[in-house]
N, C-alpha and C positions, 0 to 999 in steps of 0.2 A: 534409231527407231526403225524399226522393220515397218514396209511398208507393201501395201499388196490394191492393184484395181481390183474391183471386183464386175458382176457379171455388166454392171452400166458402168459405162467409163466416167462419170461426174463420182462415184463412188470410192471410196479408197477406204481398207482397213490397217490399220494401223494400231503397234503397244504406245504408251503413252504412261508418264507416270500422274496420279489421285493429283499431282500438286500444281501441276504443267495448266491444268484444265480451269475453266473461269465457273464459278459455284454460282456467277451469279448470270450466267446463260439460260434461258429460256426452259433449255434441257433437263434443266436440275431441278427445277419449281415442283414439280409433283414429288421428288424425294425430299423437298424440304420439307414441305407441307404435310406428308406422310408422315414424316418423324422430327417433327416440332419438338422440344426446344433441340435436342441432342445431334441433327446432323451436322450441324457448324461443326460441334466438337469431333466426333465422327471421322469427316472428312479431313480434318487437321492431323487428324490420329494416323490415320491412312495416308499422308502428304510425298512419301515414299513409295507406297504400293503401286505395280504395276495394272496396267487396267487394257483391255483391248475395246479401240473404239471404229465407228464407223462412221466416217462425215463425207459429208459434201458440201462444196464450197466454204470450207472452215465449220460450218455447222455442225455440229454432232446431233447424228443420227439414230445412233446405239451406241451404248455400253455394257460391257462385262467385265466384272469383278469377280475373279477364283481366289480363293484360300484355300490350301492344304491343311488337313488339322490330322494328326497323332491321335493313337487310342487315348492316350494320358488327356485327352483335351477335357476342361469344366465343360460340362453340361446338366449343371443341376437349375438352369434357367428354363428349361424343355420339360414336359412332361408327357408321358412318360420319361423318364432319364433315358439317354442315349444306353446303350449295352458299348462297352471299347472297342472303338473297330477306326481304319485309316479310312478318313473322308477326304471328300472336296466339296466343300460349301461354295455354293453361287451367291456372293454376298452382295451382288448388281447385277441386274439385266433390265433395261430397258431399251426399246426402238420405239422409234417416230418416225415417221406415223407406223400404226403397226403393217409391220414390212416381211412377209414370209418368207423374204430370201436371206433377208439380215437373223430371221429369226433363229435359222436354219443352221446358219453359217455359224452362232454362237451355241446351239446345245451342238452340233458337231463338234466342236471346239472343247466343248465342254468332254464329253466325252471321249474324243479320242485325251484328251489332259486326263482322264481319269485311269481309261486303260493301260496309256505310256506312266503313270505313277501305281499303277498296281493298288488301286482304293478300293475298297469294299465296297463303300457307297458313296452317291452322290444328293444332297440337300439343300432346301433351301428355306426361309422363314421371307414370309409374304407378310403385311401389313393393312389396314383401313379396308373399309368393304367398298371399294371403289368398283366401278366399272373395270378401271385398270387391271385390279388382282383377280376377277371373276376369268376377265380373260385371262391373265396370265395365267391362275390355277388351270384351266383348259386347255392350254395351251401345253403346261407341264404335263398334263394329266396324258396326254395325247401319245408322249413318249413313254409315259410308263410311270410319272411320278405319283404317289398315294398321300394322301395326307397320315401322317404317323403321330401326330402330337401337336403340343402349341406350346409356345416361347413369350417367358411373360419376363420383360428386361425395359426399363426407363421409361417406365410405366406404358408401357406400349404390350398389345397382347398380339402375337404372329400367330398365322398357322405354320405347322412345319410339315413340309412333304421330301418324302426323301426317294430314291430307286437304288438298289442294290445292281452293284455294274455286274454281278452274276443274273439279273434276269432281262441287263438289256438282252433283246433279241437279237439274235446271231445275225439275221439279214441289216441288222444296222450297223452292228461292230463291221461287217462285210464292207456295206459301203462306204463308212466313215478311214476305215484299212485302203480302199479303193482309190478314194478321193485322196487320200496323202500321196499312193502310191503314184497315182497319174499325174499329179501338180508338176510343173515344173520348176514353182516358188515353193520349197520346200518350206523355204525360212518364213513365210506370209502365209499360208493357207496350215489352218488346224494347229497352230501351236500357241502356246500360254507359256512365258516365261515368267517366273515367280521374283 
């Protein structure tokens, strides 16, 4: 497991795989509850997938979940239907408490993963009208994600926002290219192993 401090030394980021992780931590209660009955199964499904997290003292702080998806991918659960094109779905992100540095450090992540995979775009499907997703939609929105449609699967209705990596702004590709370049933990800062 790659492993990396970050800007507070109590901090560390770290891959970890979906199965390693305890579902019944503190951390996971708002994605249960989110997506009642289906995430047990979910999560069992994913038991293999790799995930990048952020704790301190054993606690997990943040999570990120990428999947890479193919033009050929279904998307007839979205409406509008996707057009075929190479994504990367953000299929987790959560931080506790909400933490700008952590936040930061994962659409970074996110992105330079998108532009080292040559994707077209980047999306995500959001859930429940919490306080949680208000932020989080803000949050995406900030960077540039639009809401494009809605994802209606296990009887749960998402919004879906997506951003096309041709109109990230060049001043970000800049310093997300900057930030790898100056790391001296090549293998810990800004990479997603699949």
């Amino acid at each position: 497991m790659d492993c990396m401090t970050l800007k507070r030394p109590a901090l560390s980021l770290s891959q970890a795989r979906m199965g390693d992780l305890d579902i019944s931590s503190p951390f996971f209660a708002s994605f249960v509850s989110s997506y009642l009955p289906y995430y047990y199964e979910w999560f069992e499904k994913k038991h293999n997938d790799k995930v990048l997290i952020v704790s301190e003292d054993y606690n997990i702080l943040g999570l990120l979940k990428l999947k890479l998806e193919n033009p050929d991918e279904d998307y007839s659960d979205i409406s509008p239907i996707f057009e075929p094109l190479k994504r990367l779905k953000i299929c987790s992100l959560k931080v506790e408490p909400n933490d700008a540095d952590i936040s930061s450090i994962f659409m970074r992540t996110t992105i330079a993963t998108a532009i080292a995979r040559n994707v077209d775009e980047i999306y995500a499907t959001i859930t429940s009208d919490s306080d949680y997703k208000i932020k989080l939609l803000n949050y995406l929105h900030k960077w540039g994600f639009r809401r494009v449609g809605q994802k209606f699967s296990y009887g749960l209705l998402e919004d879906v926002v997506a951003l096309r990596t041709s109109a990230i702004s060049d001043s970000i590709v800049k310093s997300v290219i900057d930030e790898y370049n100056s790391s001296s933990d090549k293998k810990g800062l800004l990479r997603y192993d699949f």
